[in-house]
DORO-121605 format. One record per residue (C-alpha): residue number from 1; residue in one letter; chain; x, y, z. Coordinates in nm, 4 decimals, m for minus. Example, Ala and Ser with C-alpha at 12.3 -4.5 7.8 and 13.67 -1.06 7.14 Angstrom:
2
1; A; A; 1.2300; m0.4500; 0.7800;
2; S; A; 1.3670; m0.1060; 0.7140;
END
This chain:
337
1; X; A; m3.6993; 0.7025; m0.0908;
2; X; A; m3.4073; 0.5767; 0.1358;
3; X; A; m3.0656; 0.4801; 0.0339;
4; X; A; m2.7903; 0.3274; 0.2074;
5; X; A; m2.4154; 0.3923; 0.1446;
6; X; A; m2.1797; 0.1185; 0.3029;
7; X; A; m1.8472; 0.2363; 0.3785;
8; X; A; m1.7393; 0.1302; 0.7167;
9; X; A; m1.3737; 0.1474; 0.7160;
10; X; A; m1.1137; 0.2423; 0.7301;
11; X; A; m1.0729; 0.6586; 0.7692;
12; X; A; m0.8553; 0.7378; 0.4469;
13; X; A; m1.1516; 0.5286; 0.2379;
14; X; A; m1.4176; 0.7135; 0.4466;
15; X; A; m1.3103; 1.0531; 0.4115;
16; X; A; m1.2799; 0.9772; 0.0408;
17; X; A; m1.6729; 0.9333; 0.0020;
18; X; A; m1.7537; 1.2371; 0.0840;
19; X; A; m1.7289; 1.4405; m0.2221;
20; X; A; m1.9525; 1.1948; m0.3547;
21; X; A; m2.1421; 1.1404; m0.1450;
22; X; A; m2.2068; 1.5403; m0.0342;
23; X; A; m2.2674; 1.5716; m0.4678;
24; X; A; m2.5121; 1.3113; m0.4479;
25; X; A; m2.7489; 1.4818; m0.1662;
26; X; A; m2.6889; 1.8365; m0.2850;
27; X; A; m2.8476; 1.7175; m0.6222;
28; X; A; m3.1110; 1.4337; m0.4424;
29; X; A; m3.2707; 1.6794; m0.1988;
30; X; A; m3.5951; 1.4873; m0.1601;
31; X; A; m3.4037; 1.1204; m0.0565;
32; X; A; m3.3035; 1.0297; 0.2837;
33; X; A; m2.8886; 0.8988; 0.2832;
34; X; A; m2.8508; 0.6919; 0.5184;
35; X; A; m2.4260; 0.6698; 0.5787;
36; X; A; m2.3292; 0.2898; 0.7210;
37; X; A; m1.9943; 0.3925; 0.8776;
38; X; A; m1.7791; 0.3287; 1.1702;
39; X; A; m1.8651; 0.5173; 1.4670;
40; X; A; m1.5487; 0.6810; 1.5609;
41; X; A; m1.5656; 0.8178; 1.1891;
42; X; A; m1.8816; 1.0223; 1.2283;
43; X; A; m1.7435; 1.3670; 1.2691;
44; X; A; m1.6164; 1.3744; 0.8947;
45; X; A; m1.9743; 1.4099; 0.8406;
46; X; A; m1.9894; 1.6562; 1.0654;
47; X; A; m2.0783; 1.9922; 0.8233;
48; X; A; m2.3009; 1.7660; 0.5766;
49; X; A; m2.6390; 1.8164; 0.3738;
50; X; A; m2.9351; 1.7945; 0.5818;
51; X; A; m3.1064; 1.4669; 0.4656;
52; X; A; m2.7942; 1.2987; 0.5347;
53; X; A; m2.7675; 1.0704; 0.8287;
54; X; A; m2.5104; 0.8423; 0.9652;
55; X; A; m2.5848; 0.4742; 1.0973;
56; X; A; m2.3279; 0.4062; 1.3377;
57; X; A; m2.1085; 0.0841; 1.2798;
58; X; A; m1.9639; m0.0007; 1.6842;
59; X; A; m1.7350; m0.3333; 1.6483;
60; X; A; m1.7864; m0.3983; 1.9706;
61; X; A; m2.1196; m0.4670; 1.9979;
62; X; A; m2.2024; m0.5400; 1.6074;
63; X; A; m1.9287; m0.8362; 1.6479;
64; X; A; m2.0154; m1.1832; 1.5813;
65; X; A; m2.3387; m1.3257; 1.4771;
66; X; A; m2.5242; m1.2143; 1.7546;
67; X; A; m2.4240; m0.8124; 1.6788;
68; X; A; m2.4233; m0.8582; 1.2847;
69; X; A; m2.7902; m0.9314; 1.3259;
70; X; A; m2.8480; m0.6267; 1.6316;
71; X; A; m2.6787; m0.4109; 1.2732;
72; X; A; m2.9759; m0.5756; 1.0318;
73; X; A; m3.2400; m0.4677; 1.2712;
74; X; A; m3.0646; m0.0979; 1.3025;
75; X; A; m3.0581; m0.1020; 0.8801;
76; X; A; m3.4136; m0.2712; 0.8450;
77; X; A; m3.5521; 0.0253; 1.0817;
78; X; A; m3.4807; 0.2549; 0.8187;
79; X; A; m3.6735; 0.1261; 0.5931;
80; X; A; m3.4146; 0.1386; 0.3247;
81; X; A; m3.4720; 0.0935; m0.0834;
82; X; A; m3.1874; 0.1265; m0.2201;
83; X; A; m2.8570; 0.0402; m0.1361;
84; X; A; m2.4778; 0.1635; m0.2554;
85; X; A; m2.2496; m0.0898; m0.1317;
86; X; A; m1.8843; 0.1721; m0.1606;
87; X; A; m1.6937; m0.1073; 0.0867;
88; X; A; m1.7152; m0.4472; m0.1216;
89; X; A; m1.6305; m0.6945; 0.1251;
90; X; A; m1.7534; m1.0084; 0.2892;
91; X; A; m1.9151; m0.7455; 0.5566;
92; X; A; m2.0890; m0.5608; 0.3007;
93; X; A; m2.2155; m0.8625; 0.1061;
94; X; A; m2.4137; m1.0068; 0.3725;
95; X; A; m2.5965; m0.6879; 0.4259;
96; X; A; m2.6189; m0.6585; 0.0388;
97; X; A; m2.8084; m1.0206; 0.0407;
98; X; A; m3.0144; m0.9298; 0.3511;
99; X; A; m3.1570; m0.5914; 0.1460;
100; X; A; m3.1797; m0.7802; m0.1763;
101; X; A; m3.4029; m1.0500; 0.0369;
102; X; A; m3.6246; m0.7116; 0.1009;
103; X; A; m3.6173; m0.6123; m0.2087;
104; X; A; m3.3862; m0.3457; m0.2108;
105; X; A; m3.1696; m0.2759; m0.5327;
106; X; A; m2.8223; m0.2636; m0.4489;
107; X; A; m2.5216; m0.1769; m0.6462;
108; X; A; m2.1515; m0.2555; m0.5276;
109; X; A; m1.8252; m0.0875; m0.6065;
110; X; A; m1.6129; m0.2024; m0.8621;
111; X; A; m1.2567; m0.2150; m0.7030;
112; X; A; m1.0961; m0.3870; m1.0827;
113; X; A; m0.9258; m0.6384; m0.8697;
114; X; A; m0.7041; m0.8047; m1.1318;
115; X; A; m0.5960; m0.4326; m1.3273;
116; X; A; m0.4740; m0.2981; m0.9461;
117; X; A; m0.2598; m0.6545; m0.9243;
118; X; A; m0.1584; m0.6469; m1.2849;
119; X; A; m0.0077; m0.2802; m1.2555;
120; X; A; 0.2112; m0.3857; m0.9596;
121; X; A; 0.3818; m0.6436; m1.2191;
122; X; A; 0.7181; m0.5494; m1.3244;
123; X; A; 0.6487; m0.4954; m1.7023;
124; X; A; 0.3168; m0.3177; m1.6500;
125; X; A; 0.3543; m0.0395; m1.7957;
126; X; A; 0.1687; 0.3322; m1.8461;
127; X; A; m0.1603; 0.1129; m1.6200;
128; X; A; m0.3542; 0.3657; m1.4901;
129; X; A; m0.6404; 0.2998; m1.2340;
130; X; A; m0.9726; 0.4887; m1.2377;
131; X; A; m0.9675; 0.7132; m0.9137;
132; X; A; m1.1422; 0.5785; m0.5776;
133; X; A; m1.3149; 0.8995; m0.5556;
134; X; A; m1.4483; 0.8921; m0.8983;
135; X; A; m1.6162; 0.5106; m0.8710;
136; X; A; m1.8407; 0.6270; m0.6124;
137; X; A; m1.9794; 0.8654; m0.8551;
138; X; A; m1.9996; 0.5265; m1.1509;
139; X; A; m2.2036; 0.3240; m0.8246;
140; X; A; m2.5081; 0.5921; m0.7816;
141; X; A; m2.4671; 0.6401; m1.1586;
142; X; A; m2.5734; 0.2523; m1.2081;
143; X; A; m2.8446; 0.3046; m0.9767;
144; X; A; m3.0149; 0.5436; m1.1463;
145; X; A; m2.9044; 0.8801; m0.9759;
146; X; A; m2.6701; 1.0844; m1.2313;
147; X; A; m2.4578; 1.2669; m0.9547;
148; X; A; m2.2364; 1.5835; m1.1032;
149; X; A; m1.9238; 1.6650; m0.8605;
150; X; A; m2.0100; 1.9363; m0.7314;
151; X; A; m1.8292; 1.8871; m0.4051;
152; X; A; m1.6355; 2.2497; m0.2688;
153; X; A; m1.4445; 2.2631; m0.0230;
154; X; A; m1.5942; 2.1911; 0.4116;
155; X; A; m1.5934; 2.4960; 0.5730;
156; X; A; m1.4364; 2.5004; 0.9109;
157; X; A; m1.3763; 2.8182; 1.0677;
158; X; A; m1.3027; 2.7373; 1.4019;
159; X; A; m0.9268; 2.6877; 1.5371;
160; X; A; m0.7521; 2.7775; 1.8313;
161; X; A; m0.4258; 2.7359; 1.6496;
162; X; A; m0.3634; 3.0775; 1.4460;
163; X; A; m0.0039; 3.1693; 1.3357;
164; X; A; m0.0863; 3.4523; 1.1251;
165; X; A; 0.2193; 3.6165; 1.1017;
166; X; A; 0.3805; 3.2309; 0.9918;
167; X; A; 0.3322; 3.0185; 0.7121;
168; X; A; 0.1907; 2.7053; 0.8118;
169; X; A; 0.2800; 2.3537; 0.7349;
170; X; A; 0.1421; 2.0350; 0.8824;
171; X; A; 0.3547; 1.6847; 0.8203;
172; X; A; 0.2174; 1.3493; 0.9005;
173; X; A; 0.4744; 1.1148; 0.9246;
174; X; A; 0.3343; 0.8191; 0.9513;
175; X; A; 0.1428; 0.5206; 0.7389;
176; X; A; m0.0171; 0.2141; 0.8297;
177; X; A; 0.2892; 0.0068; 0.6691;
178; X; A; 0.6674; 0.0739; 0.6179;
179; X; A; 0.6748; 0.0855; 0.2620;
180; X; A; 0.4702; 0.3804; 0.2315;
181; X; A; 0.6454; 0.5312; 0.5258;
182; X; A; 0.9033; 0.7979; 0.4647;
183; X; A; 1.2190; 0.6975; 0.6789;
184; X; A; 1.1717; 0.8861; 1.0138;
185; X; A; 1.5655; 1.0797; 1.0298;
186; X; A; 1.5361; 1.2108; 0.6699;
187; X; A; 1.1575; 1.3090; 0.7728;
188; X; A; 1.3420; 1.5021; 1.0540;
189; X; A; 1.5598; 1.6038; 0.7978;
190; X; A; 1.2417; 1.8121; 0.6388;
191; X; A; 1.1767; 1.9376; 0.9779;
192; X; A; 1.4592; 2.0863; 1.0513;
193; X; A; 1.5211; 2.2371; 0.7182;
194; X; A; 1.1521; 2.4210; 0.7565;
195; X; A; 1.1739; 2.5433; 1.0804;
196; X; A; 1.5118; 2.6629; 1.0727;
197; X; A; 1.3988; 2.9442; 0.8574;
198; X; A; 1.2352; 3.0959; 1.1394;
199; X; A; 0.9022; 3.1765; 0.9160;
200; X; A; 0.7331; 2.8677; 0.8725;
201; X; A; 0.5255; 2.7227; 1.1846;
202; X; A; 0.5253; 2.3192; 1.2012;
203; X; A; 0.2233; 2.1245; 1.2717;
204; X; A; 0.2809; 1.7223; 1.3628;
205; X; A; m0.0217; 1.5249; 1.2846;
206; X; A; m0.0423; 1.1572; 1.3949;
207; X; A; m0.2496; 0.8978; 1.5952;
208; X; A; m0.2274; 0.8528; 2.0175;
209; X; A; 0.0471; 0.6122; 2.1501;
210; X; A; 0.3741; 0.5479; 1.9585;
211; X; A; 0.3505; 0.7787; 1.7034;
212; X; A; 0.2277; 1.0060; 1.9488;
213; X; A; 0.5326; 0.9943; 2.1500;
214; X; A; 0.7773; 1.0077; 1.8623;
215; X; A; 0.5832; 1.3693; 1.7399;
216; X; A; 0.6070; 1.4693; 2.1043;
217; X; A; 1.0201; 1.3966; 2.1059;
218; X; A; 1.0456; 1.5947; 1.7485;
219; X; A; 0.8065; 1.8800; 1.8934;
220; X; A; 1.0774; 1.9265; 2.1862;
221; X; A; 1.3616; 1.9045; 1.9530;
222; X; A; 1.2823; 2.1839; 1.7074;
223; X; A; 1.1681; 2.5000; 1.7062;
224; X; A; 0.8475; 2.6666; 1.6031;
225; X; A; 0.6815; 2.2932; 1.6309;
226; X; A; 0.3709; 2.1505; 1.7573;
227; X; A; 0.2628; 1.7987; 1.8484;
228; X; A; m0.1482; 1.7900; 1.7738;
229; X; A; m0.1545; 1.4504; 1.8252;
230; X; A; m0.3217; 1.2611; 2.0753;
231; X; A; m0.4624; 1.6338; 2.2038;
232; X; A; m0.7889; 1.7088; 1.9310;
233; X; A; m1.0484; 1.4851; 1.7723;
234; X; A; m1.0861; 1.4669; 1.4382;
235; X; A; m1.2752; 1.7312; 1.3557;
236; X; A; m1.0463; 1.9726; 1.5484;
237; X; A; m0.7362; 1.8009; 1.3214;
238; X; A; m0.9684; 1.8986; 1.0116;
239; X; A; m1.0366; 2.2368; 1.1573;
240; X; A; m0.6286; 2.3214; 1.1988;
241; X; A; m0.5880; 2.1514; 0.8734;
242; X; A; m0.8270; 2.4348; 0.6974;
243; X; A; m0.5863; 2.6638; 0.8221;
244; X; A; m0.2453; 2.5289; 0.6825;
245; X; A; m0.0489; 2.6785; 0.3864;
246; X; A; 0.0789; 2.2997; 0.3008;
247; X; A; m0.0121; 1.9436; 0.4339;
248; X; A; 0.2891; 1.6992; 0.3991;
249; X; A; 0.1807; 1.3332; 0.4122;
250; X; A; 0.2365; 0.9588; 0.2887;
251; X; A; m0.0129; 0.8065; 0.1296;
252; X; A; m0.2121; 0.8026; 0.4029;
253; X; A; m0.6025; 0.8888; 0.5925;
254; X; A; m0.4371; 1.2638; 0.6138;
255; X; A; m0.3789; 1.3104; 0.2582;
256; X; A; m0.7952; 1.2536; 0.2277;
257; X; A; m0.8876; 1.4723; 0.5533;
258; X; A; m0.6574; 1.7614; 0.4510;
259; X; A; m0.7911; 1.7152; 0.0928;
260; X; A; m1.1988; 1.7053; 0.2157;
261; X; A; m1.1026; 2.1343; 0.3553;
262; X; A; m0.9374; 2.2183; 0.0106;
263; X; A; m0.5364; 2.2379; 0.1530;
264; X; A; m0.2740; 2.1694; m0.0819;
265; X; A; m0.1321; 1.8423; 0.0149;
266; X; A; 0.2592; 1.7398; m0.0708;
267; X; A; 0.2434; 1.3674; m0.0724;
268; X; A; 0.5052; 1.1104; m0.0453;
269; X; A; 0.4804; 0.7622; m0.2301;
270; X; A; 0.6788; 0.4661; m0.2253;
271; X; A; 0.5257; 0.1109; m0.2687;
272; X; A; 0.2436; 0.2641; m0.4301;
273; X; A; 0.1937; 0.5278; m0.6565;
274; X; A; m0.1094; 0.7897; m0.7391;
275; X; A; m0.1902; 0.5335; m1.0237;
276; X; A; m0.3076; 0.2811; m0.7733;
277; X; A; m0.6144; 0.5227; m0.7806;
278; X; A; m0.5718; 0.7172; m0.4035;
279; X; A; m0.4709; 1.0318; m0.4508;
280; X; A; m0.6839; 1.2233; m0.2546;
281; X; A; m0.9608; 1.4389; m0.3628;
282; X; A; m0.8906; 1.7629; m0.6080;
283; X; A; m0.5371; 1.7276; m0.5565;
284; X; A; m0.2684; 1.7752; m0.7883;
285; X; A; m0.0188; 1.4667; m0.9771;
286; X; A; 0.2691; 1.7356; m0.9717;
287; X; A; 0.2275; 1.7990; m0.5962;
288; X; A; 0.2787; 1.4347; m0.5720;
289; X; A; 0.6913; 1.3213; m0.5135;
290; X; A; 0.7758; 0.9870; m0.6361;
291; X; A; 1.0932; 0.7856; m0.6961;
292; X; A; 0.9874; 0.6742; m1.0130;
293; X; A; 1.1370; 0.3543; m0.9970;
294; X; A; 1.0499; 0.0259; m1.2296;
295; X; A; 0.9748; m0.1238; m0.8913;
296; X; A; 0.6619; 0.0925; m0.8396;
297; X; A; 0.4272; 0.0060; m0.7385;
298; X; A; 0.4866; m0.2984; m0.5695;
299; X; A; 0.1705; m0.3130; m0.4220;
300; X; A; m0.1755; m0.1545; m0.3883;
301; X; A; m0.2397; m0.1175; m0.0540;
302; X; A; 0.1315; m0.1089; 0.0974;
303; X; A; 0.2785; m0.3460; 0.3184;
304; X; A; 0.5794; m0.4080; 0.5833;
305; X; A; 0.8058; m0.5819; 0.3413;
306; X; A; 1.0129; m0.4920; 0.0090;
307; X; A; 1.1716; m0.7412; m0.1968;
308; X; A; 1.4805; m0.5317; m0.1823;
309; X; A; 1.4732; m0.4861; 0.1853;
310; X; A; 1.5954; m0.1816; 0.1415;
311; X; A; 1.3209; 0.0485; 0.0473;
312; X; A; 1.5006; 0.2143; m0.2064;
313; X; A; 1.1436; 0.3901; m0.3262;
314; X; A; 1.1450; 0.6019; m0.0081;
315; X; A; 1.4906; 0.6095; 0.0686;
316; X; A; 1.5899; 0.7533; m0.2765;
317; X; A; 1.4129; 1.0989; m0.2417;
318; X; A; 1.6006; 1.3323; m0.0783;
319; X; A; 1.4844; 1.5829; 0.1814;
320; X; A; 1.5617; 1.8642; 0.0154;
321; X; A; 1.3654; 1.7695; m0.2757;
322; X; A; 1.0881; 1.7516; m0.0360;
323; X; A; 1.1228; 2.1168; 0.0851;
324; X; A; 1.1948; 2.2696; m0.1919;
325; X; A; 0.8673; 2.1553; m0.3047;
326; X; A; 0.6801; 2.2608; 0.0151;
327; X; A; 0.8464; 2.6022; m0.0388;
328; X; A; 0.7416; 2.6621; m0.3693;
329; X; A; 0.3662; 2.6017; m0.2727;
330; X; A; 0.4590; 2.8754; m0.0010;
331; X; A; 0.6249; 3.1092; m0.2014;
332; X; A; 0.3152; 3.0978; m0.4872;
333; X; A; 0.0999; 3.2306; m0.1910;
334; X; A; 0.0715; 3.6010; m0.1380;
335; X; A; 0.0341; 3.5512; 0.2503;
336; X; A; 0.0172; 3.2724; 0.4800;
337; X; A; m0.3228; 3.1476; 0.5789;
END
């Protein structure tokens, strides 16, 4: 038997699949997973099971009519049975219908649309979504296949970054939208406060361009820290990020990478909160700094705007609050990493 898994986009909502996913053909042995997923997201599945397989989503040449159909030729050559649809979108529906039309029994993710809106309301109160990581489980549990977590850890040995004698902390700054962006001086602010120690090594994790060029300035500014990005694919970032005491992130595709190789990750939350049903895999509420604020969330998914226009969620925790946290991660470790 063959099953698809649709989950094209983006990498924070990839990466989060994967325990579920890796669960699912751990305890399956005997199916063949096919993984629908973007192309430049194919090394997260770099260390998985054996009858797993990824499908390779290109949005240049799948565009438009003429490439949605070349991508229902590529899915109807696998001969597929059964599909999990983990995306949900107008995308995913029309290759839903076109398996149905096979008669394949498909099975889409239930994203509880009107709770996620209703918890961003100002008297919502104690609302709690159901993880992200979780409902992948409740989709191959309505098709039939009762999948345990038994996720652990990727393994990733190999780094060329090694600090040994230094504890190690990567931070990415950045989000796709302001509100869930911690301001960029008080970020610098955490920097400085960790380096200055002189025993804690500073990794700066972002994408090429801009943010890029910001991590590059920062890198030049203080001591003992590196710019990675822009200089490592992704499954060199998830390599380094195996080795790090800490990960420091917003709510973010980093949080979920760093997560996927078991590293404690410090996250920072403003418009939306772990409620909202992203924190990433096995990590902890309490490593998780907040506001608190009755404005939060705001929204689900973040966004460039806040009704304040102040972004008071973000701009109301304090550095130090953010390394004292960091440090008491590093201090509960016998040795660095």
């Amino acid at each position: 038997m063959t099953i698809l898994i649709i989950r094209i986009s983006a990498l924070g909502d990839v990466a989060m699949t994967v325990p579920a996913i890796y669960s699912f053909a751990i305890q399956y042995p005997d199916l063949r997973i096919r993984v629908l997923t973007h192309r430049n997201f194919k090394a997260i599945f770099s260390e998985c099971p054996s009858n797993i397989s990824i499908i390779a989503y290109n949005k240049e040449r799948h565009h438009g009519i003429r490439g949605f159909i070349r991508l229902l030729k590529l899915i109807k050559a696998e001969n597929i049975d059964v599909v999990a649809d983990f995306h949900n979108v107008f995308r995913s529906w029309l290759i839903d219908l076109f398996c149905i039309l096979k008669g394949c029994k498909v099975c889409m993710l239930r994203k509880e649309r009107m709770k996620r809106r209703y918890i961003t309301r100002e008297k919502k109160k104690q609302e709690v979504c159901r993880p992200f990581t979780l409902r992948y489980f409740d989709v191959l549990k309505r098709l039939g296949f009762h999948t345990e977590s038994i996720f652990t850890p990727i393994p990733h040995k190999s780094c060329s970054y090694c600090e040994e004698e230094m504890h190690k902390v990567g931070i990415a700054p950045f989000a796709r939208y302001k509100n869930k962006t911690y301001p960029l001086n008080l970020m610098q602010q955490v920097i400085n406060t960790l380096t200055s120690t002189g025993y804690t090594k500073v990794y700066l994790f972002g994408s090429k361009g801009a943010e890029q060029a910001v991590l590059e300035e920062w890198a030049k500014e203080y001591a003992h820290t590196t710019c990675v990005a822009g200089q490592m694919p992704i499954e060199e970032e998830i390599a380094l990020m195996s080795k790090l005491d800490v990960m420091l992130t917003m709510d973010s595709a980093n949080m979920h990478l760093a997560s996927l190789v078991g590293t404690p990750v410090v996250s920072v939350w403003g418009s939306t909160t772990p409620e909202c049903g992203f924190l990433g895999w096995g990590q902890k509420r309490e490593n998780c700094i907040v506001a608190g604020l009755q404005c939060q969330p705001c929204t689900i998914s973040g966004s460039n705007r806040c009704k304040y226009g102040d972004y008071r969620c973000l701009t109301n925790i304090p550095p130090q609050r953010i390394c004292e946290h960091i440090n008491c991660i590093l201090t509960s470790q016998s040795q660095p990493k």
